[in-house]
C-alpha positions in Angstrom: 12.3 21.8 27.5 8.8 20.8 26.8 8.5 23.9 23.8 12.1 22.2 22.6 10.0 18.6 22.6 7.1 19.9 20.9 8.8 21.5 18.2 11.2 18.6 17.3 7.9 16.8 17.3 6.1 18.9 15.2 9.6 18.4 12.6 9.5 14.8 13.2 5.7 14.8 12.0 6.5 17.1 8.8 9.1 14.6 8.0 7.4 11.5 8.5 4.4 13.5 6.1 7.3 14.6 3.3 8.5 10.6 3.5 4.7 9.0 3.1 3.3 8.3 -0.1 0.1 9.5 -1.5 -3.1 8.2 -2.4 -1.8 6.8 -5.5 1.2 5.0 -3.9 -1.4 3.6 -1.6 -4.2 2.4 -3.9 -1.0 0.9 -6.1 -0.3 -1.5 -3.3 -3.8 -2.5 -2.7 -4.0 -3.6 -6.5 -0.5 -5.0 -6.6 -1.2 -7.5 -3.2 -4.8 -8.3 -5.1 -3.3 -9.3 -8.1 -5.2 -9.4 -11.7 -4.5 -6.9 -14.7 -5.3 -3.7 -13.1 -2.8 -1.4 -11.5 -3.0 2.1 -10.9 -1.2 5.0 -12.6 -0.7 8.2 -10.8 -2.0 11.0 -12.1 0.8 13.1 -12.2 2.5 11.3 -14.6 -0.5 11.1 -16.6 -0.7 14.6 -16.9 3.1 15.2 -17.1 3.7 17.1 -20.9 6.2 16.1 -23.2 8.8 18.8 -24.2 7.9 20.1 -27.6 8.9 18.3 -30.4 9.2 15.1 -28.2 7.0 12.4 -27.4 7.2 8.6 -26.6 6.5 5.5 -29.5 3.7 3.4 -28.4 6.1 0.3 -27.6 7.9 2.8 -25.3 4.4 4.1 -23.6 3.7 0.5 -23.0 6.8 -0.2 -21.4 6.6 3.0 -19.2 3.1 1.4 -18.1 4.6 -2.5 -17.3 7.2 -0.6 -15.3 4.4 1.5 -13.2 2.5 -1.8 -13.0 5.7 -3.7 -11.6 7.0 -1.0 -9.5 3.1 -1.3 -8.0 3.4 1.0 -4.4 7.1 1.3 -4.3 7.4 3.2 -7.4 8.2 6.4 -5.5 11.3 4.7 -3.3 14.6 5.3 -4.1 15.4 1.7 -5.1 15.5 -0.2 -8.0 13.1 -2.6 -10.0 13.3 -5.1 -12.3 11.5 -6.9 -14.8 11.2 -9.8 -17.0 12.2 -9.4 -20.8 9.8 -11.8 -21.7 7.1 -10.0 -19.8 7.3 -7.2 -22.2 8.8 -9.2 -25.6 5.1 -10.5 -26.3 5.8 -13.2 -28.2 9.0 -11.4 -30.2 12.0 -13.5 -30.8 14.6 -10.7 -30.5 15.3 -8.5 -27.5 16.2 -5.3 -30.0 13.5 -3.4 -29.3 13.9 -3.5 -25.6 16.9 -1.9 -26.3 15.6 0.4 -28.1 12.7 1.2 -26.0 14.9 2.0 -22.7 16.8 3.9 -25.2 13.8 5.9 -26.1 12.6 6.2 -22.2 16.1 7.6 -21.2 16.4 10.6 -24.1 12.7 11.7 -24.1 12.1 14.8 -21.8 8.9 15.6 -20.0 7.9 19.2 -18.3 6.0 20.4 -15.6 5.4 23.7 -14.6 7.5 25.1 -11.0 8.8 27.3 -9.5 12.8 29.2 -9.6 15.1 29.9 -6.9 13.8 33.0 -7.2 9.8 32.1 -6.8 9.2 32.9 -10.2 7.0 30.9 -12.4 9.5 28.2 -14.2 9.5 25.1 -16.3 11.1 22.0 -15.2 12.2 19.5 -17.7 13.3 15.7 -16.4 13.6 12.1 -17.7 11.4 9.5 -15.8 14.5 6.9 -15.7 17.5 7.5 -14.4 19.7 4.5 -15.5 18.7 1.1 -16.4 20.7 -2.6 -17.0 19.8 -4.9 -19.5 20.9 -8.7 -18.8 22.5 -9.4 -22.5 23.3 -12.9 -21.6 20.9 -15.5 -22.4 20.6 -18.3 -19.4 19.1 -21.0 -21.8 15.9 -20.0 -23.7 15.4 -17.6 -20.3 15.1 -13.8 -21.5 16.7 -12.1 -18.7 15.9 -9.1 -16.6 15.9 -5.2 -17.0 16.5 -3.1 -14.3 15.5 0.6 -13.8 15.4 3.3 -11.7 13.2 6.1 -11.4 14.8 9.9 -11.2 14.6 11.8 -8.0 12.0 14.4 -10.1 9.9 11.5 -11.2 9.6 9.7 -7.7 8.7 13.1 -6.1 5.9 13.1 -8.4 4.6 9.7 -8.0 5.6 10.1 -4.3 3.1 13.6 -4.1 0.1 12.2 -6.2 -3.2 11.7 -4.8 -4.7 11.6 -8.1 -4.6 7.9 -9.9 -5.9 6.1 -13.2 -7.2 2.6 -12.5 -5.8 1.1 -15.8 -6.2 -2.8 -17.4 -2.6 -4.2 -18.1 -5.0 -6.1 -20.8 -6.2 -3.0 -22.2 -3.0 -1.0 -22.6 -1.2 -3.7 -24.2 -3.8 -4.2 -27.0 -4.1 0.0 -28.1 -2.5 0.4 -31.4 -1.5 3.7 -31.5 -0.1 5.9 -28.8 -2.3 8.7 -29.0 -5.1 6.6 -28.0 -3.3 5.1 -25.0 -2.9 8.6 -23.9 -6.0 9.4 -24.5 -7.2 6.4 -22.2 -4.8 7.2 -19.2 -6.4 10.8 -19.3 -10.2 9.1 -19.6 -9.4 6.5 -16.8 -7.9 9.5 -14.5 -11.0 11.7 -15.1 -13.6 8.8 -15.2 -15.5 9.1 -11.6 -14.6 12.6 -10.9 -17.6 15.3 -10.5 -17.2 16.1 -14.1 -15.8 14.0 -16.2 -14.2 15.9 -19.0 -11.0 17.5 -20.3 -10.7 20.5 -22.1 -7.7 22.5 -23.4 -6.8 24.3 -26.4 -4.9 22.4 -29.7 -1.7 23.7 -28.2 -2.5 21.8 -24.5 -3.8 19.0 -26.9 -0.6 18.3 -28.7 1.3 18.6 -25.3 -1.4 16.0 -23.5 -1.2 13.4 -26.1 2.7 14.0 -27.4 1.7 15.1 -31.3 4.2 16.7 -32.7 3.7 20.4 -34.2 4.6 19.6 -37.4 2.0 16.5 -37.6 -1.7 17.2 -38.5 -1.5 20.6 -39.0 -5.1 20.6 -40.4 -7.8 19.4 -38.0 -9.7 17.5 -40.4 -6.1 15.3 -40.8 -6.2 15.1 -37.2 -9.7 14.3 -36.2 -9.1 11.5 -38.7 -6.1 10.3 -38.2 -6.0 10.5 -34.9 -9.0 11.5 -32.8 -11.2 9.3 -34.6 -9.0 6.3 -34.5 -8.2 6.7 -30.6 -12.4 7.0 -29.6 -13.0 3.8 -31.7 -10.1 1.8 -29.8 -10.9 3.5 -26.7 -14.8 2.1 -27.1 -14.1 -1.4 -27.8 -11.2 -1.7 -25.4 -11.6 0.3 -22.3 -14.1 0.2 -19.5 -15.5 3.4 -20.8 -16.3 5.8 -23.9 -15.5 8.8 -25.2 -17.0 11.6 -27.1 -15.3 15.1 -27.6 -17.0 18.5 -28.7 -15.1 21.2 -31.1 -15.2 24.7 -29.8 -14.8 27.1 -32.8 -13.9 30.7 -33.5 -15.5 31.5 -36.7 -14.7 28.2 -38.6 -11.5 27.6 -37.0 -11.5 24.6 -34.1 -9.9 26.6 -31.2 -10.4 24.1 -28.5 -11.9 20.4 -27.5 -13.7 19.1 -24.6 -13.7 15.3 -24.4 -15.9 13.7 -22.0 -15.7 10.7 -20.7 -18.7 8.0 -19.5 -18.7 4.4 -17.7 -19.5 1.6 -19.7 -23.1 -0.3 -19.2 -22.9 -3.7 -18.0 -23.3 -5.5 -21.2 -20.9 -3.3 -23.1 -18.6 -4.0 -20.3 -18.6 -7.8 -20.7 -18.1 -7.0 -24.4 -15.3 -5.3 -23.8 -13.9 -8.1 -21.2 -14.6 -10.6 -24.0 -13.1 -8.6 -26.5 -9.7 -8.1 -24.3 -9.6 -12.0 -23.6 -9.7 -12.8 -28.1 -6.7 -12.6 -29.9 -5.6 -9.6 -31.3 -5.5 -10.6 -34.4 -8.8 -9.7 -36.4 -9.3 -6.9 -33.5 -9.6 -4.1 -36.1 -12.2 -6.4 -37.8 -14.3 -6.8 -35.1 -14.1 -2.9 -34.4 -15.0 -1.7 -37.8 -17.6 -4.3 -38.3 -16.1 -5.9 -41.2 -15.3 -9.4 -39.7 -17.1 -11.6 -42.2 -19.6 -13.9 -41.1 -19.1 -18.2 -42.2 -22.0 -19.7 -44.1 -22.2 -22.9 -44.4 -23.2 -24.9 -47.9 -24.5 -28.3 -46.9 -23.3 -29.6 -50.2 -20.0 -28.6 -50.2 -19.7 -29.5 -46.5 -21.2 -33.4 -47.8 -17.9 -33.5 -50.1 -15.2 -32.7 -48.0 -12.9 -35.5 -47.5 -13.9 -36.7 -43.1 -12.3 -35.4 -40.6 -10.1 -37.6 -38.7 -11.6 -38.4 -35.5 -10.3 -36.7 -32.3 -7.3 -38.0 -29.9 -8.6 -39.6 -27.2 -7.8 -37.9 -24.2 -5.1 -39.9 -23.4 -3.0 -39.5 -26.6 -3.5 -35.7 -26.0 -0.5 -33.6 -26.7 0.1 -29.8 -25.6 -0.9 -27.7 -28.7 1.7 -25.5 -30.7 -0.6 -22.4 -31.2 -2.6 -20.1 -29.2 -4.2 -21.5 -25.8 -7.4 -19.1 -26.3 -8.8 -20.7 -29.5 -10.3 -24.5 -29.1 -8.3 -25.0 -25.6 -10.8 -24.2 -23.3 -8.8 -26.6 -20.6 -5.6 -25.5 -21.0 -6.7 -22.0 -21.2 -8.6 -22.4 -17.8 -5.8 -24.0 -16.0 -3.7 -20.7 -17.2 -5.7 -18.6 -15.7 -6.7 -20.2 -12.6 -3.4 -20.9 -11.5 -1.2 -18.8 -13.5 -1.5 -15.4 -11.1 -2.7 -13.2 -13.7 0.2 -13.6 -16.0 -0.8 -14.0 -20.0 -1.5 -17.6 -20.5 0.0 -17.3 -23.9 3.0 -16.4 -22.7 3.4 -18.8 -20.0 2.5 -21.6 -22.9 5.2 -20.5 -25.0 7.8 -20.6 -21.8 6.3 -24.2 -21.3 7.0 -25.3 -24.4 10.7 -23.7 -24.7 11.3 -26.0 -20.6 9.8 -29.3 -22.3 11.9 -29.3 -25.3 12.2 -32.6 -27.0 10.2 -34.0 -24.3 6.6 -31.8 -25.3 5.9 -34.5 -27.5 6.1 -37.5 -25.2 4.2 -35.8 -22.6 0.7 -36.7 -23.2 -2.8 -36.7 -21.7 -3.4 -36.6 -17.9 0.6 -35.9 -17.6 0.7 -33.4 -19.8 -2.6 -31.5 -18.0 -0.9 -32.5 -14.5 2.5 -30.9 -16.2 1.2 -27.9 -17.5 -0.8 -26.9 -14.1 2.5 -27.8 -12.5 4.1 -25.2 -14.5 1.7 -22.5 -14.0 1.7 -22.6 -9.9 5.4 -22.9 -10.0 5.6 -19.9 -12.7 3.7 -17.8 -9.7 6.1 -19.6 -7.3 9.3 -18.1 -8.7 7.8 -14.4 -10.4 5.1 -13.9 -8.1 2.4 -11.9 -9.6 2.5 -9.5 -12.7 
């Protein structure tokens, strides 16, 4: 009896091993309970290939990354998770492209290697989503909700990895191409490892970063067009930098090895800066062509006065962006808005007030708006 008892114990235990997440799953939770931007990715999707000839938009990558973000540590259950349409809209009127994206997310095929029936060497091809819903009713000026599932092949990775990218929800939203997001998963997986590199030939290139055969056949075209473009966004918007070296065979490149290094300290409060402006003018600011105001004293003499400010009790919430000139507002978003985008949240605020944003002025309207931000956390909890 007591061999019987050890053995079903020693099952039990291999079960209860099989059913626990990995490190990933674990360090997930930890972000997800601290709240902020960051959230970690496992590394196992990061290094998951797309099937050739297939690879995902960057509005689609982004959304793949929200849906890591809000799945958090119960990504690799077998459950599903939902999410806000207006937490991945942006600021877009129209929900199309949602649409279009889960669209994208269910058709596109990824590839590991593995292993037959037979114990032969195999390739197995999966989607990451099984089946989604999309609310298509509007509840007044409310987006809706998507919901998604992950496939049993994709939540046995996430489930097995031990391997994670620490990522900024900031960061990956702001990237403006795909390949350079890619590029930025596979820095931010690499980053504090022993060696901090990735090498592969330009056939393991195209897999990594999902560029098509057909596109960039000359390296020149593709260390321009897209190697060059990805290290310039990856500098001013990650929390590292990366340089690459071209190994040749006789003048042909054969293969790259990109390495990747932390940021100093005062290129890393550049950076944070940089992902709390606007986006707009980004590409200025990169390429060092943002130009500079002078001031002529004379022409500034004969401009007609400025009308003097509201007093602070005839203040009324502004129509624009919260992170140029609002300092207050902007504050109060982020102090007690959970780590959700303040511009967001402003333009849900003003869509509740209605007719009323107008009348609602001053001290009311700063006790209003706070008001709106704790109870936005209340109901969503954090991003």
């Amino acid at each position: 009896m007591d061999d019987e008892a050890d053995q079903l114990a020693r099952v039990a235990e291999d079960v209860t091993k099989k059913e626990s997440p990995g490190r990933a799953m674990r360090v997930a939770a930890a972000l997800q309970a601290k709240g902020g931007d960051q959230f970690a990715k496992p590394g196992s999707i990061i290094e998951v290939k797309f099937v050739k000839g297939e690879s995902l938009s960057l509005t689609a990558s982004r959304l793949l990354a929200l849906m890591i973000l809000t799945a958090g540590g119960d990504a690799w259950e077998d459950r599903p998770h939902r999410m806000r349409k207006a937490d991945i809209r942006r600021g877009h009127k129209g929900n199309e492209r949602i649409t279009d994206m889960l669209e994208e997310l269910h058709r596109t095929l990824f590839a590991i290697d593995d292993k037959s029936w037979r114990g032969k060497k195999a390739t197995l091809r999966f989607s990451l989503i099984s089946r989604s819903r999309e609310e298509t009713e509007e509840d007044g000026g409310e987006a809706g909700w998507i919901e998604w599932e992950f496939t049993p092949d994709a939540r046995k990775l996430i489930q097995a990895s031990e391997t994670y990218a620490v990522l900024n929800r900031q960061a990956v939203l702001g990237f403006r191409s795909s390949y350079a997001l890619k590029l930025y998963e596979l820095g931010a997986l690499r980053l504090h490892r022993r060696q901090a590199t990735w090498k592969g030939d330009m056939q393991a290139l195209r897999a990594a970063l999902g560029i098509p055969p057909e596109v960039y056949t000359d390296f020149a075209q593709l260390r321009r067009k897209v190697l060059e473009k990805a290290k310039a966004e990856i500098d001013q918007l990650a929390h590292f930098k990366v340089e690459w070296r071209e190994i040749r065979q006789g003048r042909r490149v054969t293969e790259l090895e990109f390495r990747f290094e932390p940021k100093g300290a005062p290129d890393v409060i550049e950076t944070v800066e940089e992902l709390d402006r606007h986006s707009s003018g980004r590409k200025a600011r990169r390429d060092g062509t943002a130009e500079a105001l002078t001031i002529d004293q004379a022409a500034l003499a004969a401009l007609p006065k400025a009308a003097p400010p509201r007093k602070p009790e005839e203040r009324t919430f502004p129509r624009g962006t919260l992170y140029f000139g609002e300092d207050e507002l902007l504050a109060i978003g982020r102090n007690y808005g959970g780590g959700w985008d303040v511009d967001m949240m402003a333009d849900a605020y003003r869509a509740h007030m209605g007719v009323r944003l107008e009348k609602v002025r001053g001290a009311k309207m700063i006790a209003s708006w706070k008001g709106f931000c704790e109870g936005w956390v209340n109901r969503r909890g954090r991003p």
